[in-house]
C-alpha positions as CSV (number, residue, x, y, z in Angstrom):
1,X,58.0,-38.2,-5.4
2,X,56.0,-35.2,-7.0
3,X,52.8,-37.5,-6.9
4,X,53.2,-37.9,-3.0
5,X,54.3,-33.9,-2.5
6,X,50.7,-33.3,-4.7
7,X,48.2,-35.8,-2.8
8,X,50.1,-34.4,0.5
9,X,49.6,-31.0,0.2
10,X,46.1,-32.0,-1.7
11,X,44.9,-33.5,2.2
12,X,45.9,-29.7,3.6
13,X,44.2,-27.9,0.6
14,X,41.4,-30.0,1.3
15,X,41.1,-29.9,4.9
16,X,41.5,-25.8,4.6
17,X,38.6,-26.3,2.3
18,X,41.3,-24.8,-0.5
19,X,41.1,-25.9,-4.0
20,X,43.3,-29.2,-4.8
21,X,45.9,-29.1,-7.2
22,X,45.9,-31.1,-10.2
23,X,49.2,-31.9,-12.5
24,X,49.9,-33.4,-15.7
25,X,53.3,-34.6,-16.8
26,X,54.9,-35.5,-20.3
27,X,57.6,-37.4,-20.7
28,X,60.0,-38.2,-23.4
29,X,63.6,-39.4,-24.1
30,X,66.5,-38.1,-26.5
31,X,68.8,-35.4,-27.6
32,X,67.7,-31.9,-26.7
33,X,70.0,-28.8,-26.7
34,X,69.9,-26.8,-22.8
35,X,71.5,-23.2,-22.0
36,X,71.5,-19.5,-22.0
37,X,69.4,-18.8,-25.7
38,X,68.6,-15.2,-26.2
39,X,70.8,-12.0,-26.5
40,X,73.1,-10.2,-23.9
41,X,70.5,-8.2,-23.1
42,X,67.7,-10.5,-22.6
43,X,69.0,-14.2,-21.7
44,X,66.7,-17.2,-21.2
45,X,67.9,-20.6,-19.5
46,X,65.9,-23.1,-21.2
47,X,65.6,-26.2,-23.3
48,X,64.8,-26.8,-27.1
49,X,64.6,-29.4,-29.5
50,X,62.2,-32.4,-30.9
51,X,61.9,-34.1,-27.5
52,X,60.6,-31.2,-25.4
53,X,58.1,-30.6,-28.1
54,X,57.1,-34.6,-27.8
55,X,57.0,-34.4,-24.1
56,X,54.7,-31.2,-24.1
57,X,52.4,-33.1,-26.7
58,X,52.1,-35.7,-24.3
59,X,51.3,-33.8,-20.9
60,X,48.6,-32.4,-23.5
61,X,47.0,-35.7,-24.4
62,X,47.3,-36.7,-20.7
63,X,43.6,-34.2,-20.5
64,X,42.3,-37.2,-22.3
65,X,44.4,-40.4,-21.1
66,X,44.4,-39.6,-17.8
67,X,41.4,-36.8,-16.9
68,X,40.2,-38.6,-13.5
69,X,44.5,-38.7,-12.1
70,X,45.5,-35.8,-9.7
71,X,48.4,-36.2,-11.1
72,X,49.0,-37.9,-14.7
73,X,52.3,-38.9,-15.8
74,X,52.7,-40.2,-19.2
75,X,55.9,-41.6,-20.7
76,X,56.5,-42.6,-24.2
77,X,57.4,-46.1,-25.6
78,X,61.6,-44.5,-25.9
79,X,61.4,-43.1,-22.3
80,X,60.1,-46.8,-21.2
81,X,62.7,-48.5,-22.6
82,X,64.8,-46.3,-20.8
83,X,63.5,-47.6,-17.4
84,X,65.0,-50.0,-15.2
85,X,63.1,-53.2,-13.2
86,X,61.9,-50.6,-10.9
87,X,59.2,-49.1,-12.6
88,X,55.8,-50.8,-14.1
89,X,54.0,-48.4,-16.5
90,X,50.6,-49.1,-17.4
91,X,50.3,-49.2,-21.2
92,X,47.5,-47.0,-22.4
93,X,48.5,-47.9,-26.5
94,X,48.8,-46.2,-29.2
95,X,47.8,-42.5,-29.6
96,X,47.9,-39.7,-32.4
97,X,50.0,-36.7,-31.1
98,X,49.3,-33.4,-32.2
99,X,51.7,-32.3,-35.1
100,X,53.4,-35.7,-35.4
101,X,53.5,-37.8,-37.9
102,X,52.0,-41.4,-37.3
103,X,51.4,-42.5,-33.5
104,X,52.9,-43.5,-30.2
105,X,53.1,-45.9,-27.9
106,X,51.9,-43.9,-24.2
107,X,52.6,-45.2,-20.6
108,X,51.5,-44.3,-17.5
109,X,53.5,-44.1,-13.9
């Protein structure tokens, strides 16, 4: 669904003559911890933990996997395990993340 919102409102952009919007998403599965972190003076919804740092390391390698794709989505070997008969990721191997130990297994949508 964000693929299709992208290339549609990349067919205004471009018939505006407007620059095109280009998207990369990371994504991987697990535990992560969500909620208000900060003080009482200064709260911030967010999300921490090992799998958001995973994710983000894969959006980043997208600039390589995927550099031609308007939109790049990349999914790792636990998040495609995770997906039902629906779905048919393209394998793109095994890839070195940044910070990790060893290497991955990377999909695409």
């Amino acid at each position: 669904a964000i693929r299709a919102a992208i290339e549609r409102d990349n067919e205004l952009c471009r018939a505006a003559g407007a620059k095109e919007t280009r998207m990369r998403i990371g994504i991987h599965s697990g535990d992560a911890t969500v909620g208000n972190i900060g003080s009482s003076s200064r709260v911030n919804y967010t999300i921490i933990g090992d799998m958001v740092n995973v994710g983000q390391r894969i959006e980043q390698i997208a600039k390589v996997l995927a550099k031609d794709e308007t939109v790049a989505i990349l999914i790792s070997e636990t998040t495609r395990a995770d997906l039902g008969p629906d779905f048919a990721p393209r394998p793109l191997g095994r890839h070195k993340l940044k910070g990790r130990v060893g290497d991955m297994e990377l999909f695409a949508l």
